[in-house]
MIDO-803424 format. One record per atom (N, C-alpha, C): residue number from 1; residue in one letter; atom name; x, y, z. Coordinates in steps of 0.2 Angstrom, whole numbers, always signed. Atoms other than C-alpha are relative to their C-alpha. Layout:
+------+---------+------+-------+-------+-------+
! doro ! drenmar ! mimi !    xx !    yy !    zz !
+------+---------+------+-------+-------+-------+
!  NUM !       A !   CA !     X !     Y !     Z !
...
+------+---------+------+-------+-------+-------+
END
This chain:
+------+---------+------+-------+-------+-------+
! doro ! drenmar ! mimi !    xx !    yy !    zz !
+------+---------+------+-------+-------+-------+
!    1 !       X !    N !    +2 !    -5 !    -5 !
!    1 !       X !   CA !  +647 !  +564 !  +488 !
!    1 !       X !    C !    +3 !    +7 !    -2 !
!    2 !       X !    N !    -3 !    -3 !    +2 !
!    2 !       X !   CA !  +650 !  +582 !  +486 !
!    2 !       X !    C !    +5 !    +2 !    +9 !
!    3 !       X !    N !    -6 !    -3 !    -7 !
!    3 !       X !   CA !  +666 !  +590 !  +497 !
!    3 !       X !    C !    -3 !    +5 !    +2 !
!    4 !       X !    N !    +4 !    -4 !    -5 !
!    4 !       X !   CA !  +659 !  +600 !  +511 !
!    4 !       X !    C !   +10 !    +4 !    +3 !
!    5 !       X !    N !    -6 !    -3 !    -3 !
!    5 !       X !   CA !  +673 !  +614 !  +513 !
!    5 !       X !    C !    +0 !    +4 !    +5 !
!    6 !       X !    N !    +2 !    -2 !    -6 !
!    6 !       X !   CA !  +675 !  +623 !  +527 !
!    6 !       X !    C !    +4 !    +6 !    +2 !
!    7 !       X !    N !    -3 !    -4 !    -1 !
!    7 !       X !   CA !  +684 !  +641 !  +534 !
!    7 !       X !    C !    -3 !    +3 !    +4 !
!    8 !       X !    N !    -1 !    -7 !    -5 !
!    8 !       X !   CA !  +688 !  +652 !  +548 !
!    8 !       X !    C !    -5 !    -6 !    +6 !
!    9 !       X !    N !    +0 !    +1 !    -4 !
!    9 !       X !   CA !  +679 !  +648 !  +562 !
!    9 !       X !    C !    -7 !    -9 !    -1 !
!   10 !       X !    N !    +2 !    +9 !    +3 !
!   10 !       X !   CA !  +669 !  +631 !  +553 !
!   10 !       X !    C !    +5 !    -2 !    +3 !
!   11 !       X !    N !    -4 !    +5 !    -1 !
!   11 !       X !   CA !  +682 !  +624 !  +552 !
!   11 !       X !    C !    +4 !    -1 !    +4 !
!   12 !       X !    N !    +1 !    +0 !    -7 !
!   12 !       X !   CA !  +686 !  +627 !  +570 !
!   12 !       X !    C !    -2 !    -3 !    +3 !
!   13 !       X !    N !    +6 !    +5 !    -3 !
!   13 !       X !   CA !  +670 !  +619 !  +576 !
!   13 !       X !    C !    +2 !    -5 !    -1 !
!   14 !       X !    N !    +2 !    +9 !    +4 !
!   14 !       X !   CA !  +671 !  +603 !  +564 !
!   14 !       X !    C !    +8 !    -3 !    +1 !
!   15 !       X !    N !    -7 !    +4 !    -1 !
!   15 !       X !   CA !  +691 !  +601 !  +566 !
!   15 !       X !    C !    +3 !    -3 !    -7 !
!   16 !       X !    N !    -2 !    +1 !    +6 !
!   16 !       X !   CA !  +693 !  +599 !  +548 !
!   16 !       X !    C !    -2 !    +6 !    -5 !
!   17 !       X !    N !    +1 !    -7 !    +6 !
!   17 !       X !   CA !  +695 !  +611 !  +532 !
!   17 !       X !    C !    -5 !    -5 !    -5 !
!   18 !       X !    N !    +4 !    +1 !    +7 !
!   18 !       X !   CA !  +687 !  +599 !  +519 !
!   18 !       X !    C !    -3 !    -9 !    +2 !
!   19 !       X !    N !    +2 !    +8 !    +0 !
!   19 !       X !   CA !  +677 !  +581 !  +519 !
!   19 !       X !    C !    -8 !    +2 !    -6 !
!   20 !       X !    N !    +6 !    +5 !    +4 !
!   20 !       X !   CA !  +665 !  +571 !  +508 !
!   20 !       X !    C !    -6 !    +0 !    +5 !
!   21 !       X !    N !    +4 !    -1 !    -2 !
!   21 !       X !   CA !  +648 !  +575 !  +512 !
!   21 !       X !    C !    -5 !    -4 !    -2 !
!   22 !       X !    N !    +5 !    +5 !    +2 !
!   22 !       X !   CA !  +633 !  +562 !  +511 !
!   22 !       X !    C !    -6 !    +6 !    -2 !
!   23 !       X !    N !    +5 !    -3 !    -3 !
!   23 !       X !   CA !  +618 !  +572 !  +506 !
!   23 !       X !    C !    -2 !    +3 !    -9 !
!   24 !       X !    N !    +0 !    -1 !    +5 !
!   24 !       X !   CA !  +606 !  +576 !  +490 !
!   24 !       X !    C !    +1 !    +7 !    -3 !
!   25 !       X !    N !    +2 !    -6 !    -1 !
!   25 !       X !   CA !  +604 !  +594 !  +492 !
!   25 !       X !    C !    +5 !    +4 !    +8 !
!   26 !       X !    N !    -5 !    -3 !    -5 !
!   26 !       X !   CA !  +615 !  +609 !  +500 !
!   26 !       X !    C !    -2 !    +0 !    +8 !
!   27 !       X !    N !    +3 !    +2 !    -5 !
!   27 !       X !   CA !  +601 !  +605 !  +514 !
!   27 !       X !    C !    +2 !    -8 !    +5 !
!   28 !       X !    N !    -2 !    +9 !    -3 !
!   28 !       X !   CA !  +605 !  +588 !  +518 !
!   28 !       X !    C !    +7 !    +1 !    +1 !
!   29 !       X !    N !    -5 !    +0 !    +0 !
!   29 !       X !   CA !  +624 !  +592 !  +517 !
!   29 !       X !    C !    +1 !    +3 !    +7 !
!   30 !       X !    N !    +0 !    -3 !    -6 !
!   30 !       X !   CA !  +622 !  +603 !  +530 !
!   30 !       X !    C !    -2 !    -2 !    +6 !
!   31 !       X !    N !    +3 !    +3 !    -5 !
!   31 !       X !   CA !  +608 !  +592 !  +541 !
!   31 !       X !    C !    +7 !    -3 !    +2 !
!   32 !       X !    N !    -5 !    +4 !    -3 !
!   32 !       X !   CA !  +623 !  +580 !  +541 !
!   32 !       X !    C !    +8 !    +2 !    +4 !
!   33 !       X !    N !    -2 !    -1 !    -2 !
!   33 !       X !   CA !  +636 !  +589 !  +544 !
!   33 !       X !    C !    -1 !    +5 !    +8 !
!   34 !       X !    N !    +0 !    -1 !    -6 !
!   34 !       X !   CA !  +629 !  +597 !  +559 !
!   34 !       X !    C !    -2 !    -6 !    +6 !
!   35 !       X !    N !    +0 !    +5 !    -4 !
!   35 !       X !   CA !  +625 !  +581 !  +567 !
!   35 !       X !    C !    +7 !    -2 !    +1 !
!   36 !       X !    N !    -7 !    +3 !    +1 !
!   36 !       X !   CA !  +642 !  +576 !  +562 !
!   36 !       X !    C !    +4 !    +4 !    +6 !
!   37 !       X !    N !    -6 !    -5 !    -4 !
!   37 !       X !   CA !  +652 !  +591 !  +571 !
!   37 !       X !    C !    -4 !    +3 !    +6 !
!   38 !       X !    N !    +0 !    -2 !    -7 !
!   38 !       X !   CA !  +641 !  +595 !  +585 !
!   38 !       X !    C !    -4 !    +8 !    -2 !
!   39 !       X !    N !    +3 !    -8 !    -5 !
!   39 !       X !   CA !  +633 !  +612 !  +595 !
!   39 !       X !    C !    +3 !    +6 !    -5 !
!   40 !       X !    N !    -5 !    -5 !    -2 !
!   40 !       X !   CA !  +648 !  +621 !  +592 !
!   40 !       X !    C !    +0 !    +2 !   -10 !
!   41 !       X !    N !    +0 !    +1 !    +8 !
!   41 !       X !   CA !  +646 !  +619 !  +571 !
!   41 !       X !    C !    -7 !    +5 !    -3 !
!   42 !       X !    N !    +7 !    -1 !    +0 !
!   42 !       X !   CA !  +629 !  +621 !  +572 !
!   42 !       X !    C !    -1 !    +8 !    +1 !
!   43 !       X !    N !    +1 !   -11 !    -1 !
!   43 !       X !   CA !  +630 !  +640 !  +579 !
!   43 !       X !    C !    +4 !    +2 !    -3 !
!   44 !       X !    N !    -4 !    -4 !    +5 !
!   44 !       X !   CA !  +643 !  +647 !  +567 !
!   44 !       X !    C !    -4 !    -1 !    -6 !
!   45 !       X !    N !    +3 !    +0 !    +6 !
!   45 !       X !   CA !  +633 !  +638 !  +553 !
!   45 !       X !    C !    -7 !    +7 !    +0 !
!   46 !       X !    N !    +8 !    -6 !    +1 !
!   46 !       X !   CA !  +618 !  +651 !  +559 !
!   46 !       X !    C !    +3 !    +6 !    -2 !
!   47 !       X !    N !    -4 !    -8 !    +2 !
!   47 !       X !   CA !  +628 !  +666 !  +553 !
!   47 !       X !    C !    +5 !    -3 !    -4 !
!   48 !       X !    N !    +0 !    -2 !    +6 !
!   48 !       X !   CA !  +635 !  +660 !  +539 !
!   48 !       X !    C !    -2 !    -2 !    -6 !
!   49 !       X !    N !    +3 !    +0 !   +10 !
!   49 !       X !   CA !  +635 !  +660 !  +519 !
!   49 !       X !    C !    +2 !    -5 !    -2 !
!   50 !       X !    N !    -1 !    +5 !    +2 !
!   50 !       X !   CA !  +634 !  +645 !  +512 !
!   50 !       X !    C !    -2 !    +0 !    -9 !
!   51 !       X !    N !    +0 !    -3 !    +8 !
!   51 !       X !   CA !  +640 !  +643 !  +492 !
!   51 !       X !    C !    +3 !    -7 !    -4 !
!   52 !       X !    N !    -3 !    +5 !    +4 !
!   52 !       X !   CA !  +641 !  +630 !  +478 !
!   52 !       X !    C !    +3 !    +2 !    -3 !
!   53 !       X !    N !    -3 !    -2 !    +5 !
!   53 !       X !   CA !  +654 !  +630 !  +467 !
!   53 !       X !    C !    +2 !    +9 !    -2 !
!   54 !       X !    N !    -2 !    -7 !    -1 !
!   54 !       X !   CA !  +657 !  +648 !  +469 !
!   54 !       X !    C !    -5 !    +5 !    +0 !
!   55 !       X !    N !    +7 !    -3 !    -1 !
!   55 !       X !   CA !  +638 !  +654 !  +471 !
!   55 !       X !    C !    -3 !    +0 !    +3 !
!   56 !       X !    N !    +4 !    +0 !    -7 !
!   56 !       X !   CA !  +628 !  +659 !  +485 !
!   56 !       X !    C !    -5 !    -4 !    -2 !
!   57 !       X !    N !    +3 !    +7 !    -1 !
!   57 !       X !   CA !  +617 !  +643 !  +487 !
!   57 !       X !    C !    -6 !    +1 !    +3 !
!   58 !       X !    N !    +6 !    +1 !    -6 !
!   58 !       X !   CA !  +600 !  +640 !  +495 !
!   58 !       X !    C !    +0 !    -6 !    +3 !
!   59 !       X !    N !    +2 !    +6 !    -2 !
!   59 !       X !   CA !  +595 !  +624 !  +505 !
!   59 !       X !    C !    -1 !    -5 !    -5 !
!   60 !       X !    N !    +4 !    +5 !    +3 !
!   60 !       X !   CA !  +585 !  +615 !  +492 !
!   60 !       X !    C !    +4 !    +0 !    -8 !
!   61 !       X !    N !    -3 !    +2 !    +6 !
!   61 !       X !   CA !  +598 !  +616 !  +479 !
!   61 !       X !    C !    +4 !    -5 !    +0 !
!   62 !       X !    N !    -1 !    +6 !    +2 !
!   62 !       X !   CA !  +603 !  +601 !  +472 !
!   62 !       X !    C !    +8 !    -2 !    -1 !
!   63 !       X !    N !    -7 !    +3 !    -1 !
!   63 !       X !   CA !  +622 !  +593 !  +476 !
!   63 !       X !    C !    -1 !    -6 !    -4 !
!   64 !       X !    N !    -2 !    +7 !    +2 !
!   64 !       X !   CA !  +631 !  +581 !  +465 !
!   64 !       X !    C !    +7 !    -1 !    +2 !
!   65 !       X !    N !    -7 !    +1 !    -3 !
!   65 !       X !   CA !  +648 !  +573 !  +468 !
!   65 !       X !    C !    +8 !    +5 !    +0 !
!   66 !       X !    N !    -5 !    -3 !    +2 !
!   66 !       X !   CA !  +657 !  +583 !  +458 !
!   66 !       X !    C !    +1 !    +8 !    +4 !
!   67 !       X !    N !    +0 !    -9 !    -1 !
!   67 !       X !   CA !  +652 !  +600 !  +467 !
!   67 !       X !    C !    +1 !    +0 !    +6 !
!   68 !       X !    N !    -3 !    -4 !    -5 !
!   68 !       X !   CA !  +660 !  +610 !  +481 !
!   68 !       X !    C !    -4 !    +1 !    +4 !
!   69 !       X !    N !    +4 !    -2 !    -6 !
!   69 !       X !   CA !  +649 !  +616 !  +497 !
!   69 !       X !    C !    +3 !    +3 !    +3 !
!   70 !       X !    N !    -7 !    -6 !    -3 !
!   70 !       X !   CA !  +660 !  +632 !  +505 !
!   70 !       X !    C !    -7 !    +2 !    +8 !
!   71 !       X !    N !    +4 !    -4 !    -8 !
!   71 !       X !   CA !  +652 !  +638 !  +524 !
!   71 !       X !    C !    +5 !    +5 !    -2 !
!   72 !       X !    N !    -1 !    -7 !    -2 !
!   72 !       X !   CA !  +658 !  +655 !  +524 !
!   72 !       X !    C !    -3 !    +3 !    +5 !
!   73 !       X !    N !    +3 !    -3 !    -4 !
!   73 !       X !   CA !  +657 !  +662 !  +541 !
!   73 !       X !    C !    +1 !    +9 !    -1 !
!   74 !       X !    N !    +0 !    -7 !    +0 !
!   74 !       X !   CA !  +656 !  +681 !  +543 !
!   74 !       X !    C !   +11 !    +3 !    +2 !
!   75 !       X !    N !    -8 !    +0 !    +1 !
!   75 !       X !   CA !  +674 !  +689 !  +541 !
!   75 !       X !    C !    +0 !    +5 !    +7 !
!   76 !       X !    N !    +0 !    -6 !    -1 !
!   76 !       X !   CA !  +681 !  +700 !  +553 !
!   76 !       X !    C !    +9 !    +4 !    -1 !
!   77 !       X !    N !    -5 !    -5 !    +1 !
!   77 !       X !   CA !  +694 !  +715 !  +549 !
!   77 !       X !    C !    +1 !    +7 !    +5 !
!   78 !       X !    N !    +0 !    -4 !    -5 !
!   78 !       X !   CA !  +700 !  +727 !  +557 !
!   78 !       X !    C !    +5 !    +6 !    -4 !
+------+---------+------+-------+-------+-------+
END
């Protein structure tokens, strides 16, 4: 399974920075872990970036065990 990482207000919602995620595709990774963590998961995920291995991702790209899955929510600075 690959590891679904998590930051900033992610990893707020889900209550974890990092877990094994069931799933073929950065899609499926995602389906599960918004079922997994709920509402609260589910709306952060609409706003942010979602990146394998250190590369802005689409849904339909293809996850194997060895690779990373990052949520990047939007930063704020001030």
């Amino acid at each position: 399974m690959p590891r679904l990482r998590l930051f900033g207000p992610a990893r707020d919602a889900a209550g974890t920075a990092s877990v094994l995620a069931p799933g073929a595709t950065v899609g499926e990774v995602l389906v599960w872990a918004t079922a997994t963590f709920g509402p609260a998961f589910d709306e952060v995920l609409a706003t942010s970036r979602v990146w394998v291995n250190g590369e802005a991702a689409e849904l339909d790209w293809l996850v194997v065990e060895s690779d990373e899955v990052a949520v990047l929510p939007p930063s704020s600075g001030g």
